[in-house]
NUKOL-876926 format. One line per field, with one value per residue (C-alpha): residue number from 1; residue in one letter; x negated, y negated, z negated. Coordinates in nm, 3 decimals. Each point is the difference from the previous one (the first is absolute). Example, Ala and Ser with C-alpha at 12.3 -4.5 7.8 and 13.67 -1.06 7.14 Angstrom:
BEGIN
num: 1 2
residu: a s
u: -1.230 -0.137
v: 0.450 -0.344
w: -0.780 0.066
END
This chain:
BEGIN
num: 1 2 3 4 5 6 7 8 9 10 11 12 13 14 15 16 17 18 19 20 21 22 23 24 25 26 27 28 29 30 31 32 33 34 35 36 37 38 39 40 41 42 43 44 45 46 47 48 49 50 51 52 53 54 55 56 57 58 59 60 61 62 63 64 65 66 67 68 69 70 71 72 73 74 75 76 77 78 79 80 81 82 83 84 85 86 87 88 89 90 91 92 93 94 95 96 97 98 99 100 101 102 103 104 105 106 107 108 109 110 111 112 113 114 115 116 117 118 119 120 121 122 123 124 125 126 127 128 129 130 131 132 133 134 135 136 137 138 139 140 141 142 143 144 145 146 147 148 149 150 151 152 153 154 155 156 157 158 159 160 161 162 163 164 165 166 167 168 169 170 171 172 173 174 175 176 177 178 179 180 181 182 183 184 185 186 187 188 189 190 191 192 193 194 195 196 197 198 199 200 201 202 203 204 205 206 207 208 209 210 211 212 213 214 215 216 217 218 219 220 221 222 223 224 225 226 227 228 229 230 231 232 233 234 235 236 237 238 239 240 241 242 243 244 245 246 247 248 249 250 251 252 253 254 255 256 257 258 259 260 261 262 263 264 265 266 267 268 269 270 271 272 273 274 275 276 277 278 279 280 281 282 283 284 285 286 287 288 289 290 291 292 293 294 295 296 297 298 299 300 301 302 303 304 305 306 307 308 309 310 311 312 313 314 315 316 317 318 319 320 321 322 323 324 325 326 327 328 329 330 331 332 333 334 335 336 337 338 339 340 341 342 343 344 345 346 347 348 349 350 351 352 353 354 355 356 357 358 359 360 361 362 363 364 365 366 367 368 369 370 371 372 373 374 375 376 377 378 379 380 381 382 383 384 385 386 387 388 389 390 391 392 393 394 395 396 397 398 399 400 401 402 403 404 405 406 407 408 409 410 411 412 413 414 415 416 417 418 419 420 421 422 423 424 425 426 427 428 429 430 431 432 433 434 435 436 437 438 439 440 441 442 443 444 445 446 447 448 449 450 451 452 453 454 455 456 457 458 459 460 461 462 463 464 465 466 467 468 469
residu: x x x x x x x x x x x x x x x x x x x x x x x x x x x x x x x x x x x x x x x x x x x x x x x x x x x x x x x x x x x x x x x x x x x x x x x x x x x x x x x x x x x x x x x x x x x x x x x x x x x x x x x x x x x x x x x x x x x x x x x x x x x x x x x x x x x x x x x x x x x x x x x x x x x x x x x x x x x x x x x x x x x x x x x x x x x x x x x x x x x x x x x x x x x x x x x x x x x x x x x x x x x x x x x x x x x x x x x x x x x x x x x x x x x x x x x x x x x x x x x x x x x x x x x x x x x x x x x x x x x x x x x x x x x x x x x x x x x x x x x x x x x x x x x x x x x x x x x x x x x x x x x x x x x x x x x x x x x x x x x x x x x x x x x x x x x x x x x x x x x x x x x x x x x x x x x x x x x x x x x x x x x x x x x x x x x x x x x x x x x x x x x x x x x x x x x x x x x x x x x x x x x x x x x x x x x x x x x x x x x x x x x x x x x x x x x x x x x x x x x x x x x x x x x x x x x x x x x x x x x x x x x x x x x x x
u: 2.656 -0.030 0.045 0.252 -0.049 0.232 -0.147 -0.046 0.139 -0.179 0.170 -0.208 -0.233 0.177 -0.180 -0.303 0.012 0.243 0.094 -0.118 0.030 0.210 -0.021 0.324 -0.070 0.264 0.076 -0.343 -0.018 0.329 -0.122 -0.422 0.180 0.198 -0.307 -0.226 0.267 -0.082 -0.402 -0.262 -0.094 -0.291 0.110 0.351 -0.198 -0.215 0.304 0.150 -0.345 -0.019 0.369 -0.091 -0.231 0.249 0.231 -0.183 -0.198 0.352 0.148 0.254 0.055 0.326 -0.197 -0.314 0.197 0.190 -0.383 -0.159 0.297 -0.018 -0.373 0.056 0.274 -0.172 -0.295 0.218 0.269 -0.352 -0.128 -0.312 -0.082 -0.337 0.116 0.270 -0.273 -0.202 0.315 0.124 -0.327 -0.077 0.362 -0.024 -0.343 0.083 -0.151 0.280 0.234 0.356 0.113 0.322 -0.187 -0.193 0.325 0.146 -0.282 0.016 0.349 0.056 -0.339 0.218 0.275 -0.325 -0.129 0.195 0.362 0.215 0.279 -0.276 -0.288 -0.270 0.052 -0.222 0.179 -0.087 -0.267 -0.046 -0.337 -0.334 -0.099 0.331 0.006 -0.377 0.137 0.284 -0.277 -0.197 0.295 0.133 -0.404 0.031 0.326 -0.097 -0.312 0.203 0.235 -0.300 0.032 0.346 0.265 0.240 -0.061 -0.082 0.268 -0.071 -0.342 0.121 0.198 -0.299 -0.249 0.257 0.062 -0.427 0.007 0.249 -0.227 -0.280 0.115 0.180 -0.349 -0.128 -0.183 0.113 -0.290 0.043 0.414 -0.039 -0.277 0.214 0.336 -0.236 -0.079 0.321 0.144 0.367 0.107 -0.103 0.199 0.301 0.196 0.053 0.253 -0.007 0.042 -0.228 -0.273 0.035 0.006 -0.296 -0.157 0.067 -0.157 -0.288 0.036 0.054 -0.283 -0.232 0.080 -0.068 -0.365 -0.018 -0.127 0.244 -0.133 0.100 0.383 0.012 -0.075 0.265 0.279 -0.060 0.127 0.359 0.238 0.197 0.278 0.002 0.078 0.265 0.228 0.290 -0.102 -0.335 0.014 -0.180 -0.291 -0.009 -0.001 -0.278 -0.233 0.033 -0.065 -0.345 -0.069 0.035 -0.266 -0.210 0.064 -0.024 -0.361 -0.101 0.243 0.177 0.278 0.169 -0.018 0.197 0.216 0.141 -0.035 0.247 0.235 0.022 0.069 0.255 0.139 0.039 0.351 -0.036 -0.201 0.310 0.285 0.229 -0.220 0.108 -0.322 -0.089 -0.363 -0.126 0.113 -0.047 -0.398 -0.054 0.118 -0.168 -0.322 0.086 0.073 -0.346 -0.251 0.165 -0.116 -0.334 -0.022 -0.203 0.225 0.108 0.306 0.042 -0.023 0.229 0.249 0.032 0.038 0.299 0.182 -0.062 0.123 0.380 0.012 0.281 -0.128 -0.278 0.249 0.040 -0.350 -0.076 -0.337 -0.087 0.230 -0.111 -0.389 0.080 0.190 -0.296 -0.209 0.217 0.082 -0.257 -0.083 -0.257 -0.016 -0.088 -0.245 0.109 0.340 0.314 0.008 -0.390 -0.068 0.315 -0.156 -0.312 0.154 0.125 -0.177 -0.109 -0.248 -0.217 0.058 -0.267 -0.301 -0.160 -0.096 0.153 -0.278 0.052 0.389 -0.080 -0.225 0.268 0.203 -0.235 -0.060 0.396 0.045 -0.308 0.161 0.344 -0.137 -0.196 0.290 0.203 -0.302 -0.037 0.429 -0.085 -0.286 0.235 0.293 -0.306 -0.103 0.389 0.041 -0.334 -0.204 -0.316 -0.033 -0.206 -0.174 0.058 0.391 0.031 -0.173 0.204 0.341 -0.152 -0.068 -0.380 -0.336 -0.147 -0.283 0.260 0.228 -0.299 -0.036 0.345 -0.020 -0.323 0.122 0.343 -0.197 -0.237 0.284 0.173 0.358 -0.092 -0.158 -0.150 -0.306 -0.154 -0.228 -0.136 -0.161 0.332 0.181 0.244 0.147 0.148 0.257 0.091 -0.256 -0.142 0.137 -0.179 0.103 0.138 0.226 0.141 0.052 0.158 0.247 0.068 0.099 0.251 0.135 0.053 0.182 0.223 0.047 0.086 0.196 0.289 -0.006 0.079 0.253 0.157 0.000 0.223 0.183 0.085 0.079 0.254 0.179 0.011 0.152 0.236 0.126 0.048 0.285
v: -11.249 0.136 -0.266 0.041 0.006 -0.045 0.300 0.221 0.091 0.187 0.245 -0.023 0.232 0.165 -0.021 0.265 0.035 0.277 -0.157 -0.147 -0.323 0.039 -0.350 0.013 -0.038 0.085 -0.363 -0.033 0.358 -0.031 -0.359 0.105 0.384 -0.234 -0.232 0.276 0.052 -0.260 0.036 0.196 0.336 -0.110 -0.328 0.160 0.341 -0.294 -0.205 0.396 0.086 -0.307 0.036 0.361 -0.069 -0.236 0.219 0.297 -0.211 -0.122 0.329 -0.115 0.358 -0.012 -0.319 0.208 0.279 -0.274 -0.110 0.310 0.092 -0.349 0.044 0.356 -0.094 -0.271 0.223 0.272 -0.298 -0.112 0.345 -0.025 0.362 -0.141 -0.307 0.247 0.239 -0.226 -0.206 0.340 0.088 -0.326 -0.043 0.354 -0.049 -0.333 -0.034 0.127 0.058 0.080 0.314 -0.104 -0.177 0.293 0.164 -0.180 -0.096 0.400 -0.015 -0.268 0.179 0.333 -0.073 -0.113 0.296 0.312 0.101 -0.149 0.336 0.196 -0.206 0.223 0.002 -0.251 -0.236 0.086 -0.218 -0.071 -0.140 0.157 -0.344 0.001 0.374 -0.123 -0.290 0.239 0.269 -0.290 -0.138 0.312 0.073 -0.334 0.070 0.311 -0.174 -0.258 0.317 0.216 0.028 -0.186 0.236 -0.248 0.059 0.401 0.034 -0.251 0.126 0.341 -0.079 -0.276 0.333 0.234 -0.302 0.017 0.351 -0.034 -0.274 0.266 0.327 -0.249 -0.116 0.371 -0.016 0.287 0.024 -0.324 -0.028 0.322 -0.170 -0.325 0.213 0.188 -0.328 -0.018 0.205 -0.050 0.307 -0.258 -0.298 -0.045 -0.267 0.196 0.267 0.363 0.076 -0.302 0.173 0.345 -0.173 -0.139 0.286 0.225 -0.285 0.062 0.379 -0.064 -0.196 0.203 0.276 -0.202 -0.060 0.391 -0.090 0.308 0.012 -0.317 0.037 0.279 -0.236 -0.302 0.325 0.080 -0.353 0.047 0.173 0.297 -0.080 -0.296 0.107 0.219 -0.313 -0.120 -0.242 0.163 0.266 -0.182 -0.070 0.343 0.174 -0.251 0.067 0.371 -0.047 -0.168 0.239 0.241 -0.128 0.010 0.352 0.088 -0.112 0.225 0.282 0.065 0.166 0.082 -0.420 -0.047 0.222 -0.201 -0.317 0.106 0.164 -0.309 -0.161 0.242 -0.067 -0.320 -0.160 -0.235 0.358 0.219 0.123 -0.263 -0.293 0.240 0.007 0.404 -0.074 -0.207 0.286 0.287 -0.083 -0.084 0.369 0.134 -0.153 0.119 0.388 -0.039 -0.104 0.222 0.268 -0.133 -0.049 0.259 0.168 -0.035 -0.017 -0.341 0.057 0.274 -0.170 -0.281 0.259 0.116 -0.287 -0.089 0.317 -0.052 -0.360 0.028 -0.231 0.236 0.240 -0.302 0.109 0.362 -0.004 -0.139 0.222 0.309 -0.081 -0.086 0.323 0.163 -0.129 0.082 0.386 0.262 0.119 -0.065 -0.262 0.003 -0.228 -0.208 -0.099 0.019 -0.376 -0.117 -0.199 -0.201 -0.036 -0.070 -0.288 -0.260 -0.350 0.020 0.327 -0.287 -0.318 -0.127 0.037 -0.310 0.113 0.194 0.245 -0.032 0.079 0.336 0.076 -0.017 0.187 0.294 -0.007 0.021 0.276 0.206 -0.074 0.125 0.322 0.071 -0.074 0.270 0.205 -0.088 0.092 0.320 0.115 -0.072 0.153 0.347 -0.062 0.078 0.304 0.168 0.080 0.086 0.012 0.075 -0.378 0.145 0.045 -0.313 -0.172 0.187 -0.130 -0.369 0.001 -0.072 0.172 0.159 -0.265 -0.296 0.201 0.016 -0.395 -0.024 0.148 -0.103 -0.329 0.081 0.155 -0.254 -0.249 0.241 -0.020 0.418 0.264 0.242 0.235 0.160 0.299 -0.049 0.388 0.180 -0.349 -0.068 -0.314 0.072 -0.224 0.133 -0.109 0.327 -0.034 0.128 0.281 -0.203 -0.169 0.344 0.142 -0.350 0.063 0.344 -0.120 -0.235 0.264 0.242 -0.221 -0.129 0.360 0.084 -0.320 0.084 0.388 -0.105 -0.260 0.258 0.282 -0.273 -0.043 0.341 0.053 -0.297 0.140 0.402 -0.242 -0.169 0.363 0.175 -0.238
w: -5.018 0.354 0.239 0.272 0.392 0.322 0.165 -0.295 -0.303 -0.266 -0.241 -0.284 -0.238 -0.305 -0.305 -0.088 0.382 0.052 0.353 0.246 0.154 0.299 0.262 0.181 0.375 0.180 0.189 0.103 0.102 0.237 0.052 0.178 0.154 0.196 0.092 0.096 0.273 0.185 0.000 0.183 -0.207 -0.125 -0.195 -0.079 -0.137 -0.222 -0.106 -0.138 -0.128 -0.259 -0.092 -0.048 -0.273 -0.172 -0.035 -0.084 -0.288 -0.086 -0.026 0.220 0.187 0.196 0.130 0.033 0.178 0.213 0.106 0.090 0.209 0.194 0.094 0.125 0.193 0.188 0.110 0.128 0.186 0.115 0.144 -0.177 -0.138 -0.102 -0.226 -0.133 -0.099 -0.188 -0.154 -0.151 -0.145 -0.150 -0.121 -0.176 -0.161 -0.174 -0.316 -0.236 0.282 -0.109 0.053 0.134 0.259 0.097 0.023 0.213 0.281 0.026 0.047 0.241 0.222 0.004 0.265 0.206 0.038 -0.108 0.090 -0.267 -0.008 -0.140 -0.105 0.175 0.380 0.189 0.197 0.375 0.180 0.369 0.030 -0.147 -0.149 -0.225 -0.095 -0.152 -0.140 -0.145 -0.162 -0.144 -0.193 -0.135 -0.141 -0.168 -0.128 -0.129 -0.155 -0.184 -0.201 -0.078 -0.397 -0.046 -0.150 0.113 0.336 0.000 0.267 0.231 -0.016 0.079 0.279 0.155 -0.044 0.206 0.263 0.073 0.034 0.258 0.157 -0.035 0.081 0.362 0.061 0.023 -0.352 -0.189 -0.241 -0.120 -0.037 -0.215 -0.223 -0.014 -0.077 -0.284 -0.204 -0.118 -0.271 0.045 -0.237 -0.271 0.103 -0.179 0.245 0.227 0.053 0.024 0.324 0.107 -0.164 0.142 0.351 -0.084 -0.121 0.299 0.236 -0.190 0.059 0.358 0.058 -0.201 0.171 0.389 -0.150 -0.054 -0.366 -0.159 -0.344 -0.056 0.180 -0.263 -0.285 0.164 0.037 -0.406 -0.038 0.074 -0.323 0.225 -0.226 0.141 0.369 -0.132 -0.132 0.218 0.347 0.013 0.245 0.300 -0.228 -0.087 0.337 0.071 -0.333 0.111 0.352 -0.109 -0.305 0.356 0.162 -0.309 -0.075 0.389 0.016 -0.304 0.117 -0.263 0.106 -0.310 -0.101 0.358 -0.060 -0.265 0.149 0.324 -0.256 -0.156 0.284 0.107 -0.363 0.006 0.046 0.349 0.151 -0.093 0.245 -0.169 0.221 0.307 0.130 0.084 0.136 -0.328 -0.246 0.225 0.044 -0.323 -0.105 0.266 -0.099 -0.393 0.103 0.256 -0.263 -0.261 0.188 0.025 -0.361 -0.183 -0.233 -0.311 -0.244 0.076 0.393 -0.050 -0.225 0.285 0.236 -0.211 -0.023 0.415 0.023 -0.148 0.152 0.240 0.267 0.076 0.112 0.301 0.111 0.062 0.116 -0.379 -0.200 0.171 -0.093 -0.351 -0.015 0.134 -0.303 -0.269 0.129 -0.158 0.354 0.272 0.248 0.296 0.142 0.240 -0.141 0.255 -0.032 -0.006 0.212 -0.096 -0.339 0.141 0.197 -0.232 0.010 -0.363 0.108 0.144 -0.216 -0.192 0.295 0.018 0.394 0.243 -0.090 -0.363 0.063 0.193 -0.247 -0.221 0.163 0.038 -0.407 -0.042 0.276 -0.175 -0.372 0.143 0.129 -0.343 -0.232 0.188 -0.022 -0.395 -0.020 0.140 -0.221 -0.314 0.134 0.075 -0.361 -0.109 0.181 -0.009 -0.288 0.246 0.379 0.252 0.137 0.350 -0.047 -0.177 0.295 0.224 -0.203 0.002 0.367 -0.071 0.017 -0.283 -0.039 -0.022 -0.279 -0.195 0.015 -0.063 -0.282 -0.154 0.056 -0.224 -0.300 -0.033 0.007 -0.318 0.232 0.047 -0.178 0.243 0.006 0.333 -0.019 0.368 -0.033 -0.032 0.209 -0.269 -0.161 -0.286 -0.123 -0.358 -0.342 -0.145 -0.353 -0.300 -0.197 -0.250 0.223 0.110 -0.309 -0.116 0.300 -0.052 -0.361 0.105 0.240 -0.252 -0.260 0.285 0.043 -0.338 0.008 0.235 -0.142 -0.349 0.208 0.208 -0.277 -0.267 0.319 0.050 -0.339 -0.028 0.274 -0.169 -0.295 0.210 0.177 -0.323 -0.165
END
């Protein structure tokens, strides 16, 4: 028979050991909390420490949890980062530590360093000594909920609260490596939105340490579908904002394209928010790099569709151009509105220097005068079946060496078919077809022929019938 104590009372083992023994010490616990009070930290931080191991032998956790809170709470009343430190990690690797316990010395740390609204933000420090203190806690923290499912989002939100120490103390490289340990995609406690937040600081800072491969992977990580549902229209101007600078640095044009017509699509950039400037840029920036996009039936599909929106009739300079592109005529280089064009911000983002940026700038001016040069060439290839090089340089403004690149350039990419006999100086545009081919054509022609004689002869006949009676 278990014997019976003042202090403690024990709950007793079921048979076959299917529980276990649980000491009730709740009146002691209240009792020593209250005791500690009144003594310096060390012997109060003892006094806990023994009680600590009663209860977590006894499986007494509310007690246990009751304990752990008490000896953090004196070291932070006390000021003493230091005995803090150590009293959190020796609390948290206990020998069979509950993980209720562990729970809850993360959770009563939190407030201490982190912005309790969103669980992320660190809490603004004055002196350098305490902003250290700060960074060293929020490691440890982060230490104790490494592998603890229960904990996936604290950890989360402790891992985006260093990077934020990092990235203020000027180290870029190493917030982006921090941000990168955590997989938050795979975390089920925390919500939606929380995760694509997280996931586009990632992007953000991947993109600050210039490391672009890998901002391409982080981007891949975020379901579009999921930026299309209701209350996430910030987040998805600012996913396509950063996909920007991605695609800006590899100058892909036709990529941002799509990425400032999304943002033009999206409901907080539309004219319904009342802001002209954010909708009227990002159209602007879609019609500019859709005419630096080399063509194709997508490119020209999009063009379509720009075309009909009626908010483009709001800006002439851009529904002229795009009008310009989709007309079967030639176009002459420089455009009435160029240097407009040529003008918006987004012709330089993405340089890492100020030389990087012009250099940028040169490679889109250079693209947007061989895209009109490529339009032209097609729109020649409709019209003629052979020319003389010289004319057709003459009709693209260019010398007769640079049509010849031009065009080499358009075969070997398969977006032309074009032959020049430099002897005689004629391209010809038209395949030489075999004799079969003819004689398949002339074929057709004639029973279409036949066709609408035999049609127009019952025709004729009908109506003789119709006369007669």
């Amino acid at each position: 028979m278990p014997q019976a104590s003042s202090e403690a009372t024990s709950s007793g083992a079921a048979s076959g050991g299917q529980l276990e023994e649980r000491i009730d010490l709740s009146t002691e616990t209240t009792q020593k909390i209250a005791q500690s009070k009144s003594l310096p930290l060390a012997d109060a931080l003892a006094l806990l420490s023994a009680l600590e191991k009663r209860c977590r032998v006894g499986n007494d956790t509310p007690s246990l949890v009751k304990v752990c809170e008490a000896s953090l709470e004196l070291c932070h009343e006390a000021n003493d980062y230091e005995a803090l430190v150590t009293t959190l990690k020796t609390l948290s690797t206990r020998r069979s530590q509950k993980s209720k316990a562990i729970a809850a010395l993360v959770t009563k740390c939190l407030p201490w360093v982190v912005d309790s609204e969103d669980g992320f933000t660190p809490l603004p420090t004055a002196a350098k000594d305490a902003a250290t203190n700060q960074e060293t806690l929020v490691t440890e923290l982060r230490n104790i909920t490494d592998g603890k499912m229960y904990l996936e989002a604290e950890r989360a939100r402790l891992t985006r609260s260093l990077a934020i120490l990092k990235e203020s103390a000027g180290d870029i490289a190493t917030a982006a490596n921090v941000l990168q340990d955590v997989h938050v995609e795979t975390y089920g406690s925390i919500s939606k939105r929380e995760k694509i937040e997280f996931i586009l600081e990632q992007m953000r800072l991947t993109l600050l340490k210039r490391d672009y491969v890998r901002a391409y992977i982080v981007s891949n990580k975020v379901k579009r579908s999921m930026l299309d549902e209701e209350g996430m229209s910030e987040l998805k101007i600012k996913f396509h904002v950063l996909l920007s600078q991605y695609h800006s640095h590899e100058r892909d044009a036709l990529e941002l394209a799509k990425c400032f017509h999304a943002i033009y699509a999206t409901a907080s950039a539309s004219v319904a928010d009342g802001d002209d400037t954010k909708w009227k840029e990002s159209l602007t920036n879609t019609v500019v790099f859709l005419c630096l996009s080399e063509y194709s039936n997508e490119v020209k599909d999009m063009m379509e569709r720009i075309n009909l929106d009626p908010q483009l009739e709001k800006i002439v300079e851009c529904k002229e151009t795009i009008t310009s592109f989709l007309k079967n005529e030639i176009i002459h280089y420089p455009l009435p509105h160029q240097d407009m064009l040529e003008s918006i911000p987004a012709f330089v983002n993405g340089g890492e220097t100020e030389d990087a940026s012009l250099a940028l700038k040169g490679h889109w001016h250079t693209t947007f005068h061989t895209r009109i040069i490529q339009h032209n060439l097609r729109v020649a290839s409709m019209y003629y079946r052979q020319i003389h090089t010289s004319r057709l340089a003459t009709l693209l403004s260019l010398t007769t060496p640079e049509t010849e690149q031009h065009l080499s350039n358009m075969v070997s990419s398969g977006s032309l078919y074009a032959k020049i006999d430099r002897p005689k100086d004629i391209v010809r545009f038209a395949k030489k077809r075999c004799e079969e081919e003819v004689l398949s054509d002339w074929a057709a022609d004639i029973k279409e022929l036949l066709g609408l004689v035999d049609e127009t002869t019952y025709l004729i006949q009908k109506e003789n019938m119709v006369q007669s009676h």
